[in-house]
C-alpha positions in Angstrom: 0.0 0.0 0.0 0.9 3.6 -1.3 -0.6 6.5 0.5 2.0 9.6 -0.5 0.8 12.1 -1.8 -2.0 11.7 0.4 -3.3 14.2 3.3 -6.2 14.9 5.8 -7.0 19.0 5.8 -7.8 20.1 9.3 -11.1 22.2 9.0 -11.9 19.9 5.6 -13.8 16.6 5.3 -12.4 13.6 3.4 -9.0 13.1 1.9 -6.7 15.2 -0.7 -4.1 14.6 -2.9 -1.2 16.8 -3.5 -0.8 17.7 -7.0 1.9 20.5 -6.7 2.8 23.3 -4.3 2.8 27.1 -5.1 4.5 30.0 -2.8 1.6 30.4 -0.5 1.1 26.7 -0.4 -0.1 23.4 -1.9 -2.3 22.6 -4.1 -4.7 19.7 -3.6 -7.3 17.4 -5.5 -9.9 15.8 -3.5 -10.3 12.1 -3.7 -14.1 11.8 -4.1 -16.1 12.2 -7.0 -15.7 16.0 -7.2 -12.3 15.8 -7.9 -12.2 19.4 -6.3 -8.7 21.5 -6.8 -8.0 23.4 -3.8 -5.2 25.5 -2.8 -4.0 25.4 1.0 -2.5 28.0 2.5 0.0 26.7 5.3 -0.1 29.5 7.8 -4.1 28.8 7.9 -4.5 24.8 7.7 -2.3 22.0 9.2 -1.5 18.9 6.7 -1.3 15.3 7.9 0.1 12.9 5.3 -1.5 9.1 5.8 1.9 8.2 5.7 3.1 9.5 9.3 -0.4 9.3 10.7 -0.4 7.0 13.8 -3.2 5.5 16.2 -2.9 5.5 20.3 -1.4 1.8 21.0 -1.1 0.1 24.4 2.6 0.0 24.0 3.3 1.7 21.0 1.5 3.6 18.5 0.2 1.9 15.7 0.6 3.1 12.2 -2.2 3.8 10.0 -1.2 1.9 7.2 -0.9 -0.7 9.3 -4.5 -0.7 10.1 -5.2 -0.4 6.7 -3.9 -3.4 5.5 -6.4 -5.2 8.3 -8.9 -3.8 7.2 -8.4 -4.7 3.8 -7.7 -8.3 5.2 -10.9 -8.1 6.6 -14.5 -9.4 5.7 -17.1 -7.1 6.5 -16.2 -3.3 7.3 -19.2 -1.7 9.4 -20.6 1.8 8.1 -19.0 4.7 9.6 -22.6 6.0 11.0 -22.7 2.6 13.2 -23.3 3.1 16.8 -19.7 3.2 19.2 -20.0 -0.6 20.5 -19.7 -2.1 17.2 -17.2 0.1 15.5 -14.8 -0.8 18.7 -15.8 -4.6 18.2 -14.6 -4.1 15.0 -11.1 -2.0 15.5 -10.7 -5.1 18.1 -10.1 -7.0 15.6 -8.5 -4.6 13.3 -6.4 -3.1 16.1 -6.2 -5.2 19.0 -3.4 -3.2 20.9 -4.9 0.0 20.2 -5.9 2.1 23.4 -9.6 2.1 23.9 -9.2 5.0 26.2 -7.6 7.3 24.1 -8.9 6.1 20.5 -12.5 7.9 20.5 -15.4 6.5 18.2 -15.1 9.8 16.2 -11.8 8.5 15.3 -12.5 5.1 14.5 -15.1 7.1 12.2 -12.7 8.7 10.3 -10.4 6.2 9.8 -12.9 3.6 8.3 -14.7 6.6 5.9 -10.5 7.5 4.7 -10.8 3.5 4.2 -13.5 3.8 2.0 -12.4 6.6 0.2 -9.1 4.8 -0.2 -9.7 1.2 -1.2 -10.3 2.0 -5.1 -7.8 3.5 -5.6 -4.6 2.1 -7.5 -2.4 3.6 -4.8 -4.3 1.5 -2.4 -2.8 -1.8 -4.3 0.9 -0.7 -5.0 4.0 -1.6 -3.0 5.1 1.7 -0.5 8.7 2.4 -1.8 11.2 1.6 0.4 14.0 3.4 1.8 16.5 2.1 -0.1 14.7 2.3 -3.4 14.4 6.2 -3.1 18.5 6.6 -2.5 19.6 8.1 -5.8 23.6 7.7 -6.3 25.2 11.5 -5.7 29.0 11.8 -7.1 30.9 14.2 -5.6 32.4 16.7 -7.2 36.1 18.3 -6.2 37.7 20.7 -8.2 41.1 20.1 -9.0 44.3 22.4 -7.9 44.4 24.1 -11.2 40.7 24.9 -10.8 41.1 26.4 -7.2 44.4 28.6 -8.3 42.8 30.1 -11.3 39.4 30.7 -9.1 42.0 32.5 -6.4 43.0 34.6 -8.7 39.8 35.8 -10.7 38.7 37.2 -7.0 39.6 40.6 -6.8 40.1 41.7 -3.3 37.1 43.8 -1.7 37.3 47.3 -1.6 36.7 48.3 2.3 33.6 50.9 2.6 34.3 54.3 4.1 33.0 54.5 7.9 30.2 57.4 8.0 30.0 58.7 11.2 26.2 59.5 12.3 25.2 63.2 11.7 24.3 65.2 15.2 20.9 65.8 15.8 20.6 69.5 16.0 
């Protein structure tokens, strides 16, 4: 599973995709029928990528892709509008070492309607790129002595600036 590129708006419903970034911000598709363009400015909205999002744990937070790929292991995925009980029956078996103190139903919510949103898509069935896939090779490049001499002497020394002393107030 493959979710760059793909971010939660606070203040928006549903889930974005970035399609480029501008100087006041980025600029986002919607993933829903719409298809929507947006621009977001960042000193306004916060941006959480799917990627780093993570879900209370027991012991340790639980990543969301990680729930993800239970729930697309699983059978039947209740409707996001289901009553509190049987949408934490369900992330019991989803997420069984998620904290059921600090993981509200509103949560759960979200998290099964991004599901939804999600599941269709061709991201949703690729491979996440690993680390090592995304190292490029970078040579390093070291002028040679010749090249540093005749760069010494193209610099011309800088002229010092005359001190101007303030005037008086009169």
């Amino acid at each position: 599973m493959n979710l760059k590129g793909l971010v939660a708006v606070s203040g928006k419903p549903g889930l974005y995709k970035v399609i480029g970034q501008n100087k006041s911000g980025f600029v986002l598709e919607s993933l829903d029928e719409q298809k929507i363009k947006l621009i977001v400015n960042l000193s306004t909205a916060k941006l959480a990528s799917l990627e780093d999002i993570t879900v209370f744990g027991e012991d340790d937070d639980l990543k969301l892709i990680d729930i993800f790929e239970n729930m697309k292991g699983s059978s039947s995925i209740p409707d996001p509008k289901s009553d509190g009980t049987s949408l934490r029956k369900y992330f019991r078996e989803v997420a069984p070492a998620h904290d059921e103190d600090r993981v509200y139903a509103s949560d759960m919510k979200k998290i099964i309607t991004w599901f939804n949103l999600i599941k269709e898509l061709p991201l949703f069935t690729e491979s996440a790129e690993s680390p090592s896939e995304e190292v490029v090779a970078v040579e390093e490049v070291t002028p040679s002595a010749e090249e540093k001499t005749s760069a010494a002497k193209d610099v011309k020394p800088a002229k010092k600036a005359a001190a101007k002393k303030p005037k008086k107030a009169e």
